[in-house]
N, C-alpha and C positions, 0 to 999 in steps of 0.2 A: 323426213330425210335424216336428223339427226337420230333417231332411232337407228334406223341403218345401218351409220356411219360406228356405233356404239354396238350394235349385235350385227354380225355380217350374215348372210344369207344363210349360212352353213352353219352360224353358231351352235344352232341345238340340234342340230341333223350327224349327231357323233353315232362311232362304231363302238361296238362291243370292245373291250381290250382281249388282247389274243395273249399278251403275255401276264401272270401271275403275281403279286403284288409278295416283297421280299418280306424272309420274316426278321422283323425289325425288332420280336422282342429276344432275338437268337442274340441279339448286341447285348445283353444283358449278362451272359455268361461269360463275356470279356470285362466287365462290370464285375462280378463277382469273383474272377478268377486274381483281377487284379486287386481285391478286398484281401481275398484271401492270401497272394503274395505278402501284402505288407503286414498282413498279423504274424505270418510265419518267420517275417523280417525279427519281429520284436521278439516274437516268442523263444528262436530257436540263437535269436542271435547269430543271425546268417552275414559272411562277409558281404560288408555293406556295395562291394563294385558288383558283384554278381548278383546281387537283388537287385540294384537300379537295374542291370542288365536284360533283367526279366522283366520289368516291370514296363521296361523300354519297349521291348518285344511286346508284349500283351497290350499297350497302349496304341502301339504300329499297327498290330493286328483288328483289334476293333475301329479303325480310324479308319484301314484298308474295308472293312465291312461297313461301315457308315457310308463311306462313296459306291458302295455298290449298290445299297439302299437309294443316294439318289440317281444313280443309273437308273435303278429299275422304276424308280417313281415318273422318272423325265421319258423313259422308253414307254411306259402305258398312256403317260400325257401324248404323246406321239400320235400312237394307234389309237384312242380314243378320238382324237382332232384331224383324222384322217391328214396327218403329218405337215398340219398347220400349226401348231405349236413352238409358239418363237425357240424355244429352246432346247436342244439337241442331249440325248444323255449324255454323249463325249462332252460337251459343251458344260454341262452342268457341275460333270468333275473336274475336265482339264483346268477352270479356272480357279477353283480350290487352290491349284500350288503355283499361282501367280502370286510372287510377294507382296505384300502391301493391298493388291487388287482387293483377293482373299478377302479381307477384312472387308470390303462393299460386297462382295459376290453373296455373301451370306446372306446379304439382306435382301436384295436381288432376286434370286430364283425363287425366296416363297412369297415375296410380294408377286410376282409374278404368278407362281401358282394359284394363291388365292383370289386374287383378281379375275383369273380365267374361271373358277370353281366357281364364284359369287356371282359371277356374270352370267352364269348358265341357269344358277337360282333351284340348283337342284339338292343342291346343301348350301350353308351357312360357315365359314370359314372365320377365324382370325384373324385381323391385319399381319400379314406377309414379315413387316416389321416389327411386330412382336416377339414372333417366331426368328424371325433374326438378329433380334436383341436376348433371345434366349441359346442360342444355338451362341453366339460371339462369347459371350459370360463364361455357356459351358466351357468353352475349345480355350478360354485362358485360363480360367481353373482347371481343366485338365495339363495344361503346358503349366503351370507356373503353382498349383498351389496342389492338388490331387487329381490323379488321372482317372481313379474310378469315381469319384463326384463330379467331376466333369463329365466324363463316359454315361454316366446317368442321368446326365439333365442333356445329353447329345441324343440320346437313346427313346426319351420320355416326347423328347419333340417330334422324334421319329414319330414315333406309335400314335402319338394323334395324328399327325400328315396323312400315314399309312390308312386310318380309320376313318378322314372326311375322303380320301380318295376309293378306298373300299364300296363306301354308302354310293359314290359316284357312280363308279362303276355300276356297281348292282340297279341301281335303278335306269342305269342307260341298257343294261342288260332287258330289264324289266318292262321298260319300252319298245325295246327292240321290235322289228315284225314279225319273228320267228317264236314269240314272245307273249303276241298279242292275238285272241279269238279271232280266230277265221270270219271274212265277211261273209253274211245274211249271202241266201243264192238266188238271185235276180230273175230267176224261173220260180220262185215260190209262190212269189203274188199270183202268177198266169197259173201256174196249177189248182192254187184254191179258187181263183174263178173258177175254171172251167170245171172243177170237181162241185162247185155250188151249183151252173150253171145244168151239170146234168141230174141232180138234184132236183132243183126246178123240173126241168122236163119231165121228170116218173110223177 
């Protein structure tokens, strides 16, 4: 009974995901681009409002692409758990920009995730909270000390989440029925008798 209570009937009876897993190393080029801002800062000696300005922007912009990242990671958890998945893609960003919240939320949605991943036993995941002590570190070095070494270690947690979800999927694909050798045909045994049988007879 405590089995059960611990794998529900449906745990391992997941669908294919229908939607495509985001590219998470495309965050990288908001990484780079904001590397490359602040050399141009020193080099050219750029008025210093209008490079933070930029920098603001390219910061914005990769932050805006990291929550779409876990849109799409929380929308495949969806369609994989035939939409048993406590937690909703809206649900996963909208509380991103809850003040104070924010700072649990991070730690939250990949304990969660990993938990569901490990319990399936079809990959091996990280504690949740690791991943959310790496994800909290970035996003205050990105706010308070640099925004592309931030953006970097926001980005880097991505792409493993993305990769233990990838292997996931594939092998739920890989399981699938449409997937799997067609059953043996239930007429075969009665044919080889009867083809032995009139054998026997000549």
């Amino acid at each position: 009974m405590l089995t059960s209570l611990i794998h529900p009937p449906d745990a391992f009876e997941e669908l294919p995901a229908r939607s495509s897993l985001p590219w998470v190393w495309f965050g990288f080029i908001f990484v780079a681009a904001f590397v490359a801002e602040e050399t141009l800062i020193l080099a050219l000696d750029m008025d210093e409002s209008v490079g933070d300005l930029v920098l603001i922007l390219i910061g914005v912009a990769g932050w805006i692409y990291w929550l779409f990242c876990v849109l799409r990671f929380h929308n495949i958890l969806s369609e994989i758990s035939r939409k048993h998945y406590p937690i909703s893609g809206a649900e996963a960003v909208g509380k991103h920009f809850i003040p104070f919240y924010n700072l649990v939320w991070v730690f939250r949605w990949p304990s969660q995730m990993s938990d569901y991943l490990n319990r399936r036993e079809r990959v091996k995941m990280v504690s949740g909270k690791l991943l959310g002590a790496v994800l909290l570190v970035s996003a205050l070095t990105a706010r308070f000390f640099d925004g592309g070494i931030g953006l970097a270690g926001i980005f880097v947690t991505g792409m493993y989440i993305s990769a233990k979800l990838r292997q996931h999927v594939e092998l739920i694909k890989a399981s699938s029925p449409g997937m799997l050798p067609p059953p043996p045909d239930p007429n075969w045994n009665k044919q080889e008798q009867k083809a032995g049988s009139g054998f026997t007879e000549i």
